[in-house]
N, C-alpha and C positions, 0 to 999 in steps of 0.2 A: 910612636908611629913610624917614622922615617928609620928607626935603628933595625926593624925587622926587616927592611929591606936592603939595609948596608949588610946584616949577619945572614943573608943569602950569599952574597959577591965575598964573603970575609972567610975563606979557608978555616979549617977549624970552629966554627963557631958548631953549635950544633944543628941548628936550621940550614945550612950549606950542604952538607952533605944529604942531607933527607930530602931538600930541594931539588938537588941536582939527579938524587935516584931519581925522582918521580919527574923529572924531565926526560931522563931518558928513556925512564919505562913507554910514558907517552909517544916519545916518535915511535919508538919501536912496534907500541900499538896503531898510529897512522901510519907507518909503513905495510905492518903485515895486514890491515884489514883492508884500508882504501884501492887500491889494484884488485881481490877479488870481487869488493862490493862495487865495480866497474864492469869488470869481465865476464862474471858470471850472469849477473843479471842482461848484459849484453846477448849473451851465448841464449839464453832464456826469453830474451824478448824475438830476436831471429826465430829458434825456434814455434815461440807462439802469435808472430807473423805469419806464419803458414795458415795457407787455407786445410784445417785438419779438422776431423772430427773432436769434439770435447774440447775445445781449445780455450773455452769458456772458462770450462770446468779447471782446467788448470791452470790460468789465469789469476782465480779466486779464490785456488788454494793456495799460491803460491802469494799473495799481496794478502793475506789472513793475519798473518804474523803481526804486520805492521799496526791493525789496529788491534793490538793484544797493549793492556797498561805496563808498565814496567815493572809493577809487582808482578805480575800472571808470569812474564817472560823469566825475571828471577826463579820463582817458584818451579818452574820448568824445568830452566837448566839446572839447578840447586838437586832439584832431584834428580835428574839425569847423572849428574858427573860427581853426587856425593861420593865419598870415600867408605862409606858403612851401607852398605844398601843399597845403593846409587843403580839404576838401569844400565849402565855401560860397562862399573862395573862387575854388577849381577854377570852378566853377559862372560866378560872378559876371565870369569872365577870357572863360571861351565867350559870354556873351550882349554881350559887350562894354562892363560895369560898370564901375567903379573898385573896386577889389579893398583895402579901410582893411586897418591893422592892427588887427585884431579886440581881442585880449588886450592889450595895450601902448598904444592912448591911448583918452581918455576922450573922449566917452561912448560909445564903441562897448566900451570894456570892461565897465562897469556894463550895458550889454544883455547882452553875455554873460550873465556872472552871473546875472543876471534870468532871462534864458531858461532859462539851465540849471538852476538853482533852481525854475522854474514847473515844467518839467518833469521833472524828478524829483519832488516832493512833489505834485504837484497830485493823481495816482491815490490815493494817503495819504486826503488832503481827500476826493476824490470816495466813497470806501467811508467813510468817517465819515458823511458830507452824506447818503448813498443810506441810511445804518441808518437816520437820522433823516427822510427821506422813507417809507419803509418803513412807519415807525412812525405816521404820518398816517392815519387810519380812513378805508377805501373810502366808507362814506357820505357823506364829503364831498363828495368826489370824483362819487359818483352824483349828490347834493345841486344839485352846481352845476351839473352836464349836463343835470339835468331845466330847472332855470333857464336852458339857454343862456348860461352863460358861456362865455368865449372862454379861450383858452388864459393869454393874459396877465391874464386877470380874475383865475385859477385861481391862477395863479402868485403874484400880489399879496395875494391876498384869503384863500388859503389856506395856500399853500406856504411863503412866504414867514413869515407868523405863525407857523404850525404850529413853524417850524424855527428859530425865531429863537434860541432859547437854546445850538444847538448852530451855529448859524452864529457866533455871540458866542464859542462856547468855540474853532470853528476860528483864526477870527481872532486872537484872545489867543497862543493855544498857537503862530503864525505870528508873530506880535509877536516873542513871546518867543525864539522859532528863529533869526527873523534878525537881534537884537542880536547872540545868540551864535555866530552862523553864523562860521566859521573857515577852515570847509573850499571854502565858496565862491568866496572871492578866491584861492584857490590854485591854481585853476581854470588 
């Protein structure tokens, strides 16, 4: 029991090294996913804040994803980025690209992942990010129109403050997702 965990910390052993990739792999995947699955959905919740036509409509496209199972989403991307077949790159062979092995070397595999990770949870973030725009009092909003602020004044100066506690709680609760993320690399 206990010696599996000394031949982690033990140089040379053979579980050290394999430990230690898959540590590193893993920040590098909390690093490259958690800032878009924040910003993006951020950018996306602003946007379907507006009083727009159809805004319903993409709303419910865009949080779709999330209740898809984890099989459906593998299946997806599996198809999408296989190396024989694959939709992207079908795609990438017609315009006369070099067609990598998507899933199989690095770093075209950690894009994957990344991709398909954004896009699956990013609708998730976007309907948290829109309660918490939502919740922002229209006066401000009128407030700063009277002033002529510009859309990025609004963004900085309101939006962003207004929202910050539950931008901190997205970000965390994504931290926390893609230590334990399992299903991703399976991809």
């Amino acid at each position: 029991g206990v010696q599996n965990y000394i031949d982690l910390f033990t140089p040379g052993s053979v579980k050290f090294q394999e430990f230690w990739n898959s540590m590193r792999v893993t920040v590098e995947f909390v690093v490259y996913s958690v800032p878009p699955l924040v910003l993006i959905p951020l950018f996306l919740a602003v946007l379907l804040n507006a009083k727009v036509p159809g805004r319903e409509f993409f709303r419910s496209v865009l949080f779709a994803p999330w209740v898809l199972s984890c099989a459906v989403i593998s299946l997806i991307w599996w198809w999408i980025f296989q190396s024989q077949g694959g939709l992207l790159n079908s795609y990438l062979d017609q315009i006369g690209l070099p067609t990598p092995r998507w899933l199989s070397t690095m770093p075209y595999a950690m894009v994957t992942i990344v991709v398909a990770t954004i896009w699956w949870t990013m609708g998730y973030n976007m309907v948290i990010l829109l309660a918490a725009l939502q919740d922002i009092p229209e006066y401000l909003y009128e407030a700063a129109s009277i002033d002529g602020a510009s859309p990025l004044r609004i963004l900085t100066s309101i939006i962003v403050p207004m929202s910050t506690p539950v931008i901190i709680a997205v970000a965390l609760f994504h931290m926390v997702f893609a230590w334990n993320d399992f299903f991703a690399p399976l991809i």
